[in-house]
DRENTI-21426 format. One record per residue: z, y, x of N, C-alpha, C, O, CB in turn. Coordinates in steps of 0.1 Angstrom, whole numbers, plus 5000, padded with zeros to 4 digits. Glycine has a CB too. Example, Ala and Ser with C-alpha at 12.3 -4.5 7.8 and 13.67 -1.06 7.14 Angstrom:
BEGIN
507849435132507849555123507849675132508549675142509049555113507149785128507149895137507950005129508050115134505749945141
***
This chain:
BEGIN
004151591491005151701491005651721506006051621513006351671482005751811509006251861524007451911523007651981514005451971532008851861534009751891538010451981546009352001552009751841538011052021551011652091563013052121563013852111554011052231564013352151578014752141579015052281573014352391573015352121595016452251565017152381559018852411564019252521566017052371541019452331566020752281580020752191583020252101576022252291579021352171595021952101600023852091605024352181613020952121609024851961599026051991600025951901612024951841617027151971587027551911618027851831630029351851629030051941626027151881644029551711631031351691623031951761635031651751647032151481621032751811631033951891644035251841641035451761631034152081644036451891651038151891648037651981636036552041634039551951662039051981630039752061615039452201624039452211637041952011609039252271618039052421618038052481629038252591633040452491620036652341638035852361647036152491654035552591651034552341642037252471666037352541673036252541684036152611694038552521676035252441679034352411690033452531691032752581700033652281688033452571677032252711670032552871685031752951690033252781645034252841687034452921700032852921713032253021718036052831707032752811715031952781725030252871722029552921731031852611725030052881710028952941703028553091702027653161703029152911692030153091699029953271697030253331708029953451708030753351687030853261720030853301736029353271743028753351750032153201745028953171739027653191739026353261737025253231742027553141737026653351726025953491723025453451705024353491702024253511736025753421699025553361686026753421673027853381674025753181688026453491666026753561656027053501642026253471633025953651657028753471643029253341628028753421614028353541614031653311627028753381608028853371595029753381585030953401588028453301594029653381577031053351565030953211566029953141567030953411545032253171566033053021564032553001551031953081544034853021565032852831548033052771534033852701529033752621539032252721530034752651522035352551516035052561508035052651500036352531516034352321506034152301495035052231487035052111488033252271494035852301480036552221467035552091457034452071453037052361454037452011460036551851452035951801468036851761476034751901437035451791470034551761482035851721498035951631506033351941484036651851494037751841510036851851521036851781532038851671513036151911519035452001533035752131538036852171533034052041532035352201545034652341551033652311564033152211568035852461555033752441568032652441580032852611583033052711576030652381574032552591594031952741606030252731602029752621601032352701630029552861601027852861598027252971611027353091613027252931578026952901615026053011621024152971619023452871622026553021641024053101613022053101606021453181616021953261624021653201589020053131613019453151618017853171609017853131597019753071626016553241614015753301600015253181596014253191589014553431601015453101598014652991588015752861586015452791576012952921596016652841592017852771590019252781593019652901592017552681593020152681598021452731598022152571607021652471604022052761579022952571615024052501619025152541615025552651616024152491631025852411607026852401603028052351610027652231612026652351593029352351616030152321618031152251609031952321603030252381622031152111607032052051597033351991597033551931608031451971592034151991589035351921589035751881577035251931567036251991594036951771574037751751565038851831567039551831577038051641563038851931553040251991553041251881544042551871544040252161546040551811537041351731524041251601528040451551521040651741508041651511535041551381537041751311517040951221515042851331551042151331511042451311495041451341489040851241484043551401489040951491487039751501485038151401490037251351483039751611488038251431503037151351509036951191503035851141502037551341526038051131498038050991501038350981482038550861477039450931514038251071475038051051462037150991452035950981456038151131459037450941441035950841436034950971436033850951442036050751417035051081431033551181437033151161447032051111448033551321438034051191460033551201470032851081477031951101484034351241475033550951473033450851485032150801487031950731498034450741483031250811479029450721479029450801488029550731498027950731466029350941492029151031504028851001521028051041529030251081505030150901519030750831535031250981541031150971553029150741547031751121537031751181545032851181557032951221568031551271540034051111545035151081554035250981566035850991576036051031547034450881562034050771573032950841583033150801594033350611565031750931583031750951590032551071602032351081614030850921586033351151592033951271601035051171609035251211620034651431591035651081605036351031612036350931623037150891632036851001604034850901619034550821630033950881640033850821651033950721626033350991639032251091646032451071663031751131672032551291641033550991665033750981686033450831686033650781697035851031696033150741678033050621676031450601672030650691675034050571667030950461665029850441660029250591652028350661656030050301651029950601641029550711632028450791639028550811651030750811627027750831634026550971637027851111630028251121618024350951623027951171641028451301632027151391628027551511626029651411642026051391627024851461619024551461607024351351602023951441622024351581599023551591586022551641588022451751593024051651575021451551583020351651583019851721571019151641564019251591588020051861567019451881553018251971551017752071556020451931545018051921544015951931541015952031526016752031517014751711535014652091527014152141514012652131513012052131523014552291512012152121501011352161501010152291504010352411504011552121495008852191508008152341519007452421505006752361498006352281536007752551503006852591490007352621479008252701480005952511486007052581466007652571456008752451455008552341459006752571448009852481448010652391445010052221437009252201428011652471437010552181442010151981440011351901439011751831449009251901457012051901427013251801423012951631424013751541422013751831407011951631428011751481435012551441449012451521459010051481438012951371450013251361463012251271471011751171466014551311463011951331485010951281493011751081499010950991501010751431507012651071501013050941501013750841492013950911482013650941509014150761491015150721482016650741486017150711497015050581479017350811473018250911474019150861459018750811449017551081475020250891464021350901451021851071447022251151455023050801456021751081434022251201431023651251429024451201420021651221423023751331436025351371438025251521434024351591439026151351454026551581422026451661415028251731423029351711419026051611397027851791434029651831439030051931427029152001422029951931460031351951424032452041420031952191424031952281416033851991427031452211436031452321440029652371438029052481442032252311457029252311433027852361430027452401415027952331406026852261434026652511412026952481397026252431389025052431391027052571392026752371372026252251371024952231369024852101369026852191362023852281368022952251370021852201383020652161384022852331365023152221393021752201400022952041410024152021409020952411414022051961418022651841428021851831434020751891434023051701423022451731445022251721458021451601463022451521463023351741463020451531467020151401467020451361480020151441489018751371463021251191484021751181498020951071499020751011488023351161502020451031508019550931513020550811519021250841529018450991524020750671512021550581509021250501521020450401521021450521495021950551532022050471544023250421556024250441551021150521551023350391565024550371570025050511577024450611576024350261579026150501584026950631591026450641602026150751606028550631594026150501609025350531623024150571626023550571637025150431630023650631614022550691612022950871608023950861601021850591601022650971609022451091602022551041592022150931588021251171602023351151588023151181568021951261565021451351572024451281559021651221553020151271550019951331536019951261526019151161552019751441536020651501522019251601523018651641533022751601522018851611507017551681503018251801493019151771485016451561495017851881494018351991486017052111478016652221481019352071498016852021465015552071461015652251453014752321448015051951451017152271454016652421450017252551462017852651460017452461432016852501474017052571487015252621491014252561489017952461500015552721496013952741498014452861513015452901518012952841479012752891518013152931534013553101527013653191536011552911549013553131519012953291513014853311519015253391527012253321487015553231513017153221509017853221522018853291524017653081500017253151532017253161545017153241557017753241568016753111545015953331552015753451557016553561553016553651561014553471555017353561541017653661535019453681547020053781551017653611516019653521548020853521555021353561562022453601562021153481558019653581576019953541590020353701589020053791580018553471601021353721603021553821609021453841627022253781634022653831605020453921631020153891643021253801654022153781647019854011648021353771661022353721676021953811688020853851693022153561682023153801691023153931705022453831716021953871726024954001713022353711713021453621724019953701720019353781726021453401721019753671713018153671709017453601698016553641691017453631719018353461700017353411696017553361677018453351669017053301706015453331676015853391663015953221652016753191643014553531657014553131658014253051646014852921655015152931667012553041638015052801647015052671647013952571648013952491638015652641639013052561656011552511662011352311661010452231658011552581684012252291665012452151665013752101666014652171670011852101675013951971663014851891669015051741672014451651666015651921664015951731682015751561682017051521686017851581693014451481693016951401678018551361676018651211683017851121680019151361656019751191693020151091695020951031691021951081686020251101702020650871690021650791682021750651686020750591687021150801667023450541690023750521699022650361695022150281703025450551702022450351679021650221674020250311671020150431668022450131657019350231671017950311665017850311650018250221642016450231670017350441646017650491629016250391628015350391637017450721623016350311615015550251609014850181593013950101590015950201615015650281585016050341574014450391573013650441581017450451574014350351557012450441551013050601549012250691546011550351529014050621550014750771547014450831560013850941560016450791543014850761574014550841584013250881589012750981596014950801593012550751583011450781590010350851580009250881584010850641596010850871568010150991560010451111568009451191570010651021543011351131572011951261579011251301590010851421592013251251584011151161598010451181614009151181606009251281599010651041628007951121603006851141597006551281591005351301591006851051589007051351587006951491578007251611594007351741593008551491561007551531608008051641617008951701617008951791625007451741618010051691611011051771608012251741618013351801619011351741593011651611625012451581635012051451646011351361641013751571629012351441656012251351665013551231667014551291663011951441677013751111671014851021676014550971682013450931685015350951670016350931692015650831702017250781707018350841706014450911716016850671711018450611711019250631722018250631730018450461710020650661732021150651741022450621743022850541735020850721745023150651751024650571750025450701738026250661729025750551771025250781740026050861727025050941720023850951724027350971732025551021708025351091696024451211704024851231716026851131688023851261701023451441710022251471697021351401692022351431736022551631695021751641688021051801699021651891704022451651671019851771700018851841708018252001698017152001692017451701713018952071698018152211691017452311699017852401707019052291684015952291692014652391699014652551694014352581682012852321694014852631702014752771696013452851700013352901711015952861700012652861690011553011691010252921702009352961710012653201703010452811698009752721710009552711722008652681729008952721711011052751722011252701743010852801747010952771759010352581752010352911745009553021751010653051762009953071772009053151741011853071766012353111775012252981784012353041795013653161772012252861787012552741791013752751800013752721812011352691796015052791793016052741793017052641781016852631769016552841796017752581789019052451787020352491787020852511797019152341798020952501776022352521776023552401770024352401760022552651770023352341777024452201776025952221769026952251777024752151791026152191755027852241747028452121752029652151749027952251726028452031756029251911758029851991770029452081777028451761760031751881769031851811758032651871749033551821743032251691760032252001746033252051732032052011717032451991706033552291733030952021718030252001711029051881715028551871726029852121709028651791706027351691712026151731710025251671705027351561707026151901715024651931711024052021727024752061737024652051693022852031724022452071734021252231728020652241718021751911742021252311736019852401729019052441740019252491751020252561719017752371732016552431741015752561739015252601728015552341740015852621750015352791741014352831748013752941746016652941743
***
């Protein structure tokens, strides 16, 4: 079964004023979300085959609830300037839908999804990405989203994520094995995003409002 990236979150302050830096940057937001039960939201900005998410706890109560807590989302948004990885990486299947999950995963059914369908999280530590499979997302849904950017640019080509311990988890390395992404260890967190394949070969460095970097 083949995988691919479908978003990517990255923990921010409460109401990611960091997302400012983005859309001054030439990048065109999205509709917001809050998820109830959960004590999340996020800032989205898509793109035609995926999406960066901007995340936060709005509910510290929510977040830290017996639904919520297998998650770690609170431990990791809170720790996200410390050990924690503030990254999610979320995957779908390439093709037809496949409710299998490609790693070993726990199934989580949030409040805010409806009841038929859950979410599978790949049961590993915080200093690692979260690794969340989402078997009824597909790229069709993705495409439908995107809305050009006055930058230009259009798809999400690669990525590689730094992390301050080496990811070592059979979940990551299903992930790295399937391409869907690269790692590599350094003194902090950075998540590296490839647009349209570098064809412009420019670097635009978000730190430090954001720990990401885009290659375009």
């Amino acid at each position: 079964m083949g995988i691919e990236l479908d978003h990517v979150f990255v923990c921010t302050a409460q109401g990611a004023p960091e997302g400012d830096e983005l859309v001054r940057f030439g990048l065109r937001e999205g509709q917001p979300n809050r998820h109830p039960g959960q004590g999340t939201a996020n800032r989205r900005f898509a793109f035609a085959n995926a999406m960066i998410e901007l995340f936060w706890v709005c509910d510290p109560q929510e977040a830290q609830s017996e639904v919520s807590r297998r998650t770690l989302l609170w431990e990791r948004w809170s720790g996200r300037e410390g050990k924690a990885s503030p990254f999610g990486i979320c995957l779908r299947p390439v093709g037809s839908q496949d409710t299998v999950p490609p790693f070993p995963a726990w199934e989580y059914r949030p409040s805010y999804l409806p009841d038929q369908l859950a979410v599978q999280i790949g049961d590993t530590s915080v200093e690692e990405p979260m690794w969340v499979y989402l078997s009824f997302m597909s790229r069709a849904y993705r495409e439908q989203e995107f809305i050009e950017h006055p930058i230009g640019i259009r798809k999400i080509t690669g990525l590689t994520v730094t992390t301050i311990r080496p990811v070592s988890s059979s979940v990551s390395q299903t992930v790295v094995e399937n391409g869907v992404l690269s790692t590599r260890t350094g003194p902090e967190h950075l998540l590296e995003v490839h647009f349209d394949g570098n064809r412009r070969n420019e670097t635009v460095d978000f730190r430090p409002h954001l720990p990401i970097i885009f290659r375009l």
